[in-house]
N, C-alpha and C positions, 0 to 999 in steps of 0.2 A: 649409259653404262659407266660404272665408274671403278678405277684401276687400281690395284693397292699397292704396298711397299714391294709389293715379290716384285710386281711390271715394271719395276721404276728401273731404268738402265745407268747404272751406277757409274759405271767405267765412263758413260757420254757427260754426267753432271761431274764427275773428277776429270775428265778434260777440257770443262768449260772454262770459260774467259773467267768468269764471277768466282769460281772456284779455285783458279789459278793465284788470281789479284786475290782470295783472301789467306789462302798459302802462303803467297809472298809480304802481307802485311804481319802476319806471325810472324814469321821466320824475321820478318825487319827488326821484331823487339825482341825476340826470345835468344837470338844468336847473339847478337851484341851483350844484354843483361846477362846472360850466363857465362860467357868470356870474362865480363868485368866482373862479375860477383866471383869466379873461381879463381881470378887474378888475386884477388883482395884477400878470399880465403888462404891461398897459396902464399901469398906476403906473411900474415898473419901465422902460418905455423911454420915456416921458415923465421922467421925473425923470433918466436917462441923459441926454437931448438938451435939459432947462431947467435943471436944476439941478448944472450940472458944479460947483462948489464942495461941493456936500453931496457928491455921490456920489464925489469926490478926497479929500474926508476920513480919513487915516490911519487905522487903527486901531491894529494890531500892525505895526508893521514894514514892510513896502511893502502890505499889505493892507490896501484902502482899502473906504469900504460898497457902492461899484459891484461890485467884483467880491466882497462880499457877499451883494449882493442877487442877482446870478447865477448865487453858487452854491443861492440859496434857490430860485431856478427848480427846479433839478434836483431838490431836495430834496420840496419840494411838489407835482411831478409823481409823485417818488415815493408820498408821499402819499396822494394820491386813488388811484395804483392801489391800494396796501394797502386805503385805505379803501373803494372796488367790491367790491374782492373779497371783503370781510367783508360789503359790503349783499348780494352775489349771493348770496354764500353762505346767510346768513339769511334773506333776505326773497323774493327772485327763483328760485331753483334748486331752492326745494321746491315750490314754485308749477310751474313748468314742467316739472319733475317729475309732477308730480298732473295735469297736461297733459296730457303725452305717450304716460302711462300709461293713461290712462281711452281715447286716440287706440287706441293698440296692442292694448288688450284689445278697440275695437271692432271690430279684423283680423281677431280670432282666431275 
């Protein structure tokens, strides 16, 4: 006899060990990168609306460090996705793997 997703006791696999440790390796990169990304944002439009002389500062040609630091937005956003995807990869996606798998062979 084999069991499907309805019999599967959800609340027991959200309080397991494996499920906990992969909660808490999320939460290890997503809390910290989102602090520091909204810090950086926060710098960035503060310093846009107190410090217009720095941020008018020429560097090359008409590009000044405002729209330096704007393009570093983009940059840094790129960033952290790169850098998820190498945590999920190593740390999160064999974990929820060994999840899922131990779930599915309980169907069988």
């Amino acid at each position: 006899m084999t069991t499907s997703a309805e019999d599967t006791d959800w609340v027991q696999v959200q309080e397991s060990a494996d499920f906990a440790e992969l909660k808490r390796r999320l939460r290890r990169f997503v809390f910290p990168m989102t602090l520091a990304f909204l810090g950086w944002y926060l710098l960035y439009v503060v310093l846009a609306d107190y410090a217009h002389g720095f941020m008018a500062t020429k560097l090359i040609g008409n590009i000044n460090v405002g729209l330096v630091f704007g393009l570093l937005q983009f940059a840094s956003t790129f960033l952290i996705t790169f850098l998820y995807v190498r945590h999920a990869d190593r740390e999160l996606d064999p974990l929820a793997t060994q999840i899922r798998e131990r779930l599915e062979g309980d169907r069988r």
